[in-house]
N, C-alpha and C positions, 0 to 999 in steps of 0.2 A: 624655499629661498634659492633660488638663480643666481648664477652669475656666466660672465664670455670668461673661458682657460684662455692664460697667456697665450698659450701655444694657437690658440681658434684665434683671439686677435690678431698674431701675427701675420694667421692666414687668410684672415679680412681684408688688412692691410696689402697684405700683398697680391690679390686678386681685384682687389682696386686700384693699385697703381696700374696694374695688367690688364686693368679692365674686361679682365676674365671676372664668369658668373661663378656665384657660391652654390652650390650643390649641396643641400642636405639630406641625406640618403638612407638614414637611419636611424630610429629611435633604439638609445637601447634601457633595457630595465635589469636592476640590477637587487640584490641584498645585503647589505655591507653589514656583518653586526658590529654591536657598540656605536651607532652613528650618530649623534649629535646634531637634530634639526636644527636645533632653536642658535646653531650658531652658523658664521657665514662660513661657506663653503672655498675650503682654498683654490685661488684661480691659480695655481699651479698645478694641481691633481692632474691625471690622467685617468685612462679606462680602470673600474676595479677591475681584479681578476676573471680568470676563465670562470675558475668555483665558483664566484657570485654572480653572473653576471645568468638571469634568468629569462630572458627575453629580446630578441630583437628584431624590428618590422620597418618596414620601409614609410613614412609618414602616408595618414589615410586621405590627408586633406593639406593643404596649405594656402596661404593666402597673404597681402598686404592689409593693414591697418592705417599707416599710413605711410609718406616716405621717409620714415624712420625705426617703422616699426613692422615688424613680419610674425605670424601665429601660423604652426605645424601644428597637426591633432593625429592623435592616436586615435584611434575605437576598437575596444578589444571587446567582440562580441561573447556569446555562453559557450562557443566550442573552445576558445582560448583557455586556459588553466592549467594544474591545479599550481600557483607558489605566489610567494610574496615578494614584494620590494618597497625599497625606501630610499634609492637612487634611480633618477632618471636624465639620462642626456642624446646630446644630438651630435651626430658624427658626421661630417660631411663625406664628399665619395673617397675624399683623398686616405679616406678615417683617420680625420686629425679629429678631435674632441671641441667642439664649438662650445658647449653649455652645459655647463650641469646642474642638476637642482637636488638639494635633498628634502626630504619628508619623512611623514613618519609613515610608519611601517603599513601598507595598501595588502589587499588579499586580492586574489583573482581567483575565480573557481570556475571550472565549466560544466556543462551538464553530464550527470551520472544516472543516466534511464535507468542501471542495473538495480539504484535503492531508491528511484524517483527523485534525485536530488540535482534542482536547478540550477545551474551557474549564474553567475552574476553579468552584467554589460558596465564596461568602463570605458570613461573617454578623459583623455589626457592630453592640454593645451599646452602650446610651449612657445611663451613668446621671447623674440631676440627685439634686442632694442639698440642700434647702435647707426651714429650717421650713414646717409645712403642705403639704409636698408633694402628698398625698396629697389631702387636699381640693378645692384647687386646679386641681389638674388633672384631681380627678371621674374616676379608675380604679378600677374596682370587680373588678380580676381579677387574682391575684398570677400570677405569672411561673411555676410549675409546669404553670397551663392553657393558657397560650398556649406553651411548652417541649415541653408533650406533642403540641400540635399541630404544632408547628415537627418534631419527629421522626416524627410519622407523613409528613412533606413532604416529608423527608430520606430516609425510606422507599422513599416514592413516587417520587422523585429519582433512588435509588440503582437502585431495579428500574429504571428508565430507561432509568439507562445501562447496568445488565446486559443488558438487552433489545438497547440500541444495540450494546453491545462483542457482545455473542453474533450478531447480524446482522451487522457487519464482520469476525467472526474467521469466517460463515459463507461471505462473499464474497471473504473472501482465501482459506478452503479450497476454494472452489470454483475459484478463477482457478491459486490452484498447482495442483490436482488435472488442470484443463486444460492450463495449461504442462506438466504431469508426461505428460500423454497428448501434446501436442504435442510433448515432445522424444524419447517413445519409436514415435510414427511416424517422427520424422527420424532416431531411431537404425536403426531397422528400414528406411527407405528407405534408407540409407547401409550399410547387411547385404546389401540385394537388388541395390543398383547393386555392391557389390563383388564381390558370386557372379555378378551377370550377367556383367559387364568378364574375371572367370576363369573363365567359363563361354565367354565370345568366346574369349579367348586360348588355351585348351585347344583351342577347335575350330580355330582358325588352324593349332595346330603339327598338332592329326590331317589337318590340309586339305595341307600343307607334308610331311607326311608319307607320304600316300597319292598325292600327285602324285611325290614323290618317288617313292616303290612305284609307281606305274605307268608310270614312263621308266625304272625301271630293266629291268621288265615287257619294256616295247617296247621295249628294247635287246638283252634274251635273243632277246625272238620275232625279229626280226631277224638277230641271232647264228644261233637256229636255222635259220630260214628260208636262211641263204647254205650252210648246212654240208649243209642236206637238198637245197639246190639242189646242189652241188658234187658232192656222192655222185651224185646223178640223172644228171647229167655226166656223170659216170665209167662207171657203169651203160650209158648209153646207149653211149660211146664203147666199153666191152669187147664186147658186144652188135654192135657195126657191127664191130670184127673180128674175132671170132668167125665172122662172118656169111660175111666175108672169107677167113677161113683154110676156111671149109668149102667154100665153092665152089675154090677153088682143089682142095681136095681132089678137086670133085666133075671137074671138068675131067681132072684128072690118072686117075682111075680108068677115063671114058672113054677119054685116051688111050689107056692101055695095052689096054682090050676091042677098040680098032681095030685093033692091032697083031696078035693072034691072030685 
């Protein structure tokens, strides 16, 4: 809700008797707490304080409506930020206080690359309505020409941040696509340590197993080796009397040749 400050009328007034132009030269934005929208704004008010007073730019646009009626706009694009308001008015160069409006409580944020976190774009109209407007404040452009510029901006604005969002959706594709490679080397380094580790433990039981097979090995050869000695024994000991029994033969044959 709008209204013209005594004080701004008086300076309408008297720049039209003087038929001097009205200059408005600055938006300002402010934070008032406790403010009360929904009631009308006192046309005696002045600037709130330094403390609240959060923002102020020189109109982005201006224009006639008609010859009574004139619209300033604000565009507060994503670098403008980070605070809030719910006063906004128009100060002309003299900075007497033309208009003020209250609202309720607006955020503005601007962009924070540091956590990928987007600002917002706001645009803020401000129309004065008062005899001879249009004169007065010497606008010679209605609000369609400077509206088609405001959209080619918003244009220009929105390629932006398609450019911006298409360049961050490119660097988070890239950083999962790395994560995505970095977790299938660690899934594949944990494939290769487990076939190694079963490739040890397989050779352990064939190593556990061939030692086994080889004492059992040299348990036989030694089995055989007592059983070939034993026979050999035997062998030799029939052999010695054999040897025995034949001499004794051989003794006895010459006896008896002595004997005839």
């Amino acid at each position: 809700m709008a209204v013209i400050t005594l004080a701004g009328e008086q300076l309408i007034a008297q720049k039209q008797k003087a038929k001097q132009p009205l200059i408005i030269s600055e938006f300002v934005l402010a934070y008032v707490p406790d403010l009360n929208n929904s009631v009308t704004p006192s046309r005696a008010q002045a600037l709130p304080p330094d403390n609240n007073i959060v923002f102020r730019h020189a109109p982005t646009r201006s224009a006639y409506v008609n010859d009574n009626e004139v619209v300033y706009s604000l565009i507060l694009d994503n670098t403008v930020g980070n605070f809030q308001f719910n006063w906004l008015g128009l100060l002309s160069e003299e900075g007497v206080l033309i208009s003020a409006n209250h609202m309720v409580v607006q955020s503005k944020r601007k962009n924070n690359p540091s956590i990928h976190e987007e600002g917002n774009n706001l645009t803020r109209n401000f129309l004065l309505k008062f005899s001879g407007a249009k004169a007065i404040t010497q606008l010679t452009v209605t609000p369609e020409t400077w509206q088609f510029n405001y959209e080619m901006e918003l244009r220009e604005m929105r390629l932006l941040l398609a450019q911006n969002s298409v360049g961050l959706i490119t660097n988070q594709r890239h950083l999962v696509e790395q994560q995505g490679e970095n977790l299938r080397i660690d899934t594949l380094h944990r494939e290769l340590e487990n076939k190694f580790e079963k490739a040890l433990s397989q050779l352990s039981d064939t190593a556990a197993q061939l030692d086994e097979r080889v004492s059992r090995m040299n348990e036989q050869r030694s089995a055989m080796d007592i059983i070939f000695l034993t026979a050999l024994l035997k062998s030799q000991q029939s052999v010695i009397v054999q040897e025995g029994e034949l001499m004794q033969l051989t003794q006895l044959v010459r006896q008896k040749g002595a004997e005839h």
